[in-house]
PAZAPA-4460 file (N, C-alpha, C; in steps of 0.05 Angstrom, whole numbers, plus 32768, in hexadecimal, padded with zeros to 4 digits):
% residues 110
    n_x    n_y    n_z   ca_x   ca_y   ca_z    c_x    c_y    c_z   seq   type   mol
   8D3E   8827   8F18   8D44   8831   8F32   8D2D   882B   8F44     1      X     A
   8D2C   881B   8F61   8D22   881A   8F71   8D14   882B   8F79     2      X     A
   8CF8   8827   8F8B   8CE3   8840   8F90   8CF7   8854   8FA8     3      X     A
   8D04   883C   8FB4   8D0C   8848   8FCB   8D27   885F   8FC5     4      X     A
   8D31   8850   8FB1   8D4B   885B   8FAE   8D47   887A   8F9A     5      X     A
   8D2B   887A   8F91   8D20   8896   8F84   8D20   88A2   8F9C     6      X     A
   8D0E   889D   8FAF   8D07   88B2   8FC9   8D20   88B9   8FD0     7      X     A
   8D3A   88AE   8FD1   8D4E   88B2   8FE0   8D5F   88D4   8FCD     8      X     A
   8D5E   88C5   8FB2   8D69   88DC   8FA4   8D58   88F1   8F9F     9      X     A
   8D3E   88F0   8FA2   8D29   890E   8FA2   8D39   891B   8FC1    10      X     A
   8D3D   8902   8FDD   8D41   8914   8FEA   8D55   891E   8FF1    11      X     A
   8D6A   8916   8FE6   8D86   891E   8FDC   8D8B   893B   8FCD    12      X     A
   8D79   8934   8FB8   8D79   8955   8FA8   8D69   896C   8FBC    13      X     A
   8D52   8964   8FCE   8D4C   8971   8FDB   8D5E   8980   8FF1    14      X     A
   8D6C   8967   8FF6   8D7C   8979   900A   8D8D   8983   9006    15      X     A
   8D9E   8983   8FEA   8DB2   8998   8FDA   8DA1   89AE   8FDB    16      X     A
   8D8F   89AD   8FD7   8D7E   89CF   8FD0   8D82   89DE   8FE0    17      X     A
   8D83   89D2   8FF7   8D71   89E2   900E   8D85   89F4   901F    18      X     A
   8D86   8A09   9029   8D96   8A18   902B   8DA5   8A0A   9048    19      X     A
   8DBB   8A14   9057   8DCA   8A0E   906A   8DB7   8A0B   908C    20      X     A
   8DB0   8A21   908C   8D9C   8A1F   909F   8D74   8A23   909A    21      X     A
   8D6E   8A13   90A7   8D56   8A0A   90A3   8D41   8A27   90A7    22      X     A
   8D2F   8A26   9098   8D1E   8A42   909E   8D02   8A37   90AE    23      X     A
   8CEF   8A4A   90B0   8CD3   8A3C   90B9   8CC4   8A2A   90A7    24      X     A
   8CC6   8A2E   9089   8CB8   8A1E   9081   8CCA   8A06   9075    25      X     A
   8CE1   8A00   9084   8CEA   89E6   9076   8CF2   89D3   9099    26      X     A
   8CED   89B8   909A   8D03   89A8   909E   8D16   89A3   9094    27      X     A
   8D2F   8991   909A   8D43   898D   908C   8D46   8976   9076    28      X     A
   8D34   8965   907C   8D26   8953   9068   8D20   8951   9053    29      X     A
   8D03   8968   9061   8CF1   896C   9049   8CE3   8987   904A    30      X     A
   8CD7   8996   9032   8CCB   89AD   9030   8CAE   89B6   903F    31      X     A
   8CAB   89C1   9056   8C9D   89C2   9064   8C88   89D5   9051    32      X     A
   8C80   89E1   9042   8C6E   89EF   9029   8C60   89DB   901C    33      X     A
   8C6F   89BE   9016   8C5F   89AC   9007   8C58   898D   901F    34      X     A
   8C55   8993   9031   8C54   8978   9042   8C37   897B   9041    35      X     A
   8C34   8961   9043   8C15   8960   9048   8C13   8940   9055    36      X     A
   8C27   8930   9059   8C23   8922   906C   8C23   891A   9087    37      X     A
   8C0F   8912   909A   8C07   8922   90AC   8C27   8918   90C9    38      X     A
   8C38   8910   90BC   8C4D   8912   90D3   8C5A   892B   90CB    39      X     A
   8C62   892A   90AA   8C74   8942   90A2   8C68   8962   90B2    40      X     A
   8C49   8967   90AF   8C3F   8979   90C1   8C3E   897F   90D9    41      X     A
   8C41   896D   90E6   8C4E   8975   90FA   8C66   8975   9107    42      X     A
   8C79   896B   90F5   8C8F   897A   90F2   8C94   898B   90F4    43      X     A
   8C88   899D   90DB   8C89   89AF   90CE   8C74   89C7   90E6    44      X     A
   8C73   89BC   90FA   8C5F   89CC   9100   8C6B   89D0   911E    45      X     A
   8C86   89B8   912F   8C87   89C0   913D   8CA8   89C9   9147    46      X     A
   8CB2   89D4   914C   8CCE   89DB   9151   8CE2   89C3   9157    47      X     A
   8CD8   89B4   9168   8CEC   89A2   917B   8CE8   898D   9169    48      X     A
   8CD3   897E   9156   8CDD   8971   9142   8CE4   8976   912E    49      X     A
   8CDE   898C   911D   8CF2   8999   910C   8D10   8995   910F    50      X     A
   8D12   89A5   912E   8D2D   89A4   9138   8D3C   8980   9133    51      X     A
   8D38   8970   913B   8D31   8956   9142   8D35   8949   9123    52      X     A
   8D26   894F   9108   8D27   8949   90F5   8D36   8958   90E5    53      X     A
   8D47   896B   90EB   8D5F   8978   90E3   8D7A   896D   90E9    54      X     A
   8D79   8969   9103   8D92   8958   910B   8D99   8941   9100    55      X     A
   8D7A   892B   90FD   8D7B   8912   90F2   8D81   8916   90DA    56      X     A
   8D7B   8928   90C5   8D7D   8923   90AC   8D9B   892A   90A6    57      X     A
   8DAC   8935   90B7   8DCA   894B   90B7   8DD1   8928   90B5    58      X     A
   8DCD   8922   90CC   8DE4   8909   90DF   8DDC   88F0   90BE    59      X     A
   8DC9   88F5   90B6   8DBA   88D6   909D   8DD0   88E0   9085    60      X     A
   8DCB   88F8   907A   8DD8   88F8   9063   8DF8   8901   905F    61      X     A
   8E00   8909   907E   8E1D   8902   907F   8E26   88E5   9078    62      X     A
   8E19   88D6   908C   8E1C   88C0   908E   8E1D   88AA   9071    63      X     A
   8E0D   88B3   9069   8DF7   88A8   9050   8E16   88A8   9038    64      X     A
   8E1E   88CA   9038   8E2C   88D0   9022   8E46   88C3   9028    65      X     A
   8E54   88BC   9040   8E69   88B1   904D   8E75   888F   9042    66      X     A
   8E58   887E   9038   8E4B   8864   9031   8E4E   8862   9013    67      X     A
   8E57   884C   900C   8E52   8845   8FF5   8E42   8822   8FF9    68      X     A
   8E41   881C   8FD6   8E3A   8805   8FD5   8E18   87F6   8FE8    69      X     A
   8E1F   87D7   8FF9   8E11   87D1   900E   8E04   87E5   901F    70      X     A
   8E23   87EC   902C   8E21   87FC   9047   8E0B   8813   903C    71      X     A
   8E10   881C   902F   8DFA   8838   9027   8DDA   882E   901F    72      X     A
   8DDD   8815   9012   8DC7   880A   9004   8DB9   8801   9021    73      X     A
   8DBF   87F1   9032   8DB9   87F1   9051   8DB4   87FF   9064    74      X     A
   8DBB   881D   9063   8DB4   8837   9068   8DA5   8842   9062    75      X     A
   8D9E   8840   9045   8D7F   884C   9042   8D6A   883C   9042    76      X     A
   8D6C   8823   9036   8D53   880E   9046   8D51   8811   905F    77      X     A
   8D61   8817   9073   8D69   881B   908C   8D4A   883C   908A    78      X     A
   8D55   884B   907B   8D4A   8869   9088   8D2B   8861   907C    79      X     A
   8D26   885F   9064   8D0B   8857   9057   8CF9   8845   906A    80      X     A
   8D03   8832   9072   8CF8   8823   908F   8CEF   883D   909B    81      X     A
   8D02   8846   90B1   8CFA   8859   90BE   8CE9   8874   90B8    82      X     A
   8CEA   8874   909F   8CD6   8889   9099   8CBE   887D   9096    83      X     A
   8CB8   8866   9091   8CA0   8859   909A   8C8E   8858   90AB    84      X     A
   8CA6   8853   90BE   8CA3   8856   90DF   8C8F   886A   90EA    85      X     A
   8CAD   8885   90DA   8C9A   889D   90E7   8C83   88A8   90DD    86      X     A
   8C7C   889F   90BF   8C66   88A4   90B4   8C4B   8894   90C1    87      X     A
   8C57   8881   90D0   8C37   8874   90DC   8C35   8878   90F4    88      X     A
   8C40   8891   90FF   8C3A   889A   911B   8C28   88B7   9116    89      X     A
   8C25   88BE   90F6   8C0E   88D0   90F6   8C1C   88ED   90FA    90      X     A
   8C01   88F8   9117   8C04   890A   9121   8C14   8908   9146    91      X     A
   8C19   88F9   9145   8C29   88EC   915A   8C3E   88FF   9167    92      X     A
   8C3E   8912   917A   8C60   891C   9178   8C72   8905   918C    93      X     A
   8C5B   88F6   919D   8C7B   88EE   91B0   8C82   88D4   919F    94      X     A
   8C71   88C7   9187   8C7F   88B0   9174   8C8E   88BF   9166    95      X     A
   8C89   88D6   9157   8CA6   88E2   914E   8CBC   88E7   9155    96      X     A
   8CBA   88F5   9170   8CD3   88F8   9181   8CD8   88EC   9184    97      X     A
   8CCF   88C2   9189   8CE2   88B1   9195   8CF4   88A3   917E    98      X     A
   8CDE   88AB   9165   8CF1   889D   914C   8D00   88B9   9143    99      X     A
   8D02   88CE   9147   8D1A   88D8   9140   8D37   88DA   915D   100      X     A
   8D24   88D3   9172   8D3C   88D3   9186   8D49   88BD   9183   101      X     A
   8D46   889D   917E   8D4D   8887   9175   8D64   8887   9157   102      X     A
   8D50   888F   9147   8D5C   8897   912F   8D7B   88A3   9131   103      X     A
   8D7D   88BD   913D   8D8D   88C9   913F   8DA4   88BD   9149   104      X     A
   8DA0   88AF   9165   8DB4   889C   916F   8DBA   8885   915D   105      X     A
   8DAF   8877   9155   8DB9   886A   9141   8DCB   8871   912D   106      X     A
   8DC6   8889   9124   8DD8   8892   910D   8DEF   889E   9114   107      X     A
   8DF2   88A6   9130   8E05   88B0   913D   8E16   889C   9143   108      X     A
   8E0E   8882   9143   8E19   886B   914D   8E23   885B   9136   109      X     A
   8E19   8857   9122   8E1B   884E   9109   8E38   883E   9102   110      X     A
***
């Protein structure tokens, strides 16, 4: 199994876990208690991307689970890209916001 295609199913089971609505210490992603990378923190640290990274992750793994085959396999190289993205904007909030405002339309558009 692919590195990428592990991250996808850690974050798959992650997001079965996680209850219906989001609390303070989680995004919808990922577990805001164990982040320690410095975009996930501020995430995790500010409302409107939380907010922002909740919606994206709703609209990704609808989408995601909707896909088989290619199309899905193209979707998450698709998202792993973009988590790239947002991981090299740091502490950045307006590079986060623009890759999750982008993001989001995209997947809305899909």
């Amino acid at each position: 199994m692919s590195h990428t295609r592990m991250a996808y199913v850690a974050l798959a089971l992650l997001w079965a876990a996680m209850p219906a609505t989001a609390t303070p210490a989680m995004a919808a992603s990922f577990n805001c208690t164990i982040a320690d990378k410095p975009d996930e923190v501020l995430i995790c640290q500010n409302e409107r991307l939380s907010s922002l990274d909740e919606r994206m992750s709703s609209l990704y793994f609808r989408l995601r689970n909707s896909l088989a085959g290619r199309a899905r396999d193209r979707l998450e190289a698709e998202q792993a890209s973009w988590l790239q993205q947002r991981f090299a904007c740091g502490r950045d909030y307006d590079c986060i916001r623009g890759l999750y405002e982008s993001r989001i339309a995209d997947l809305a558009n899909y």
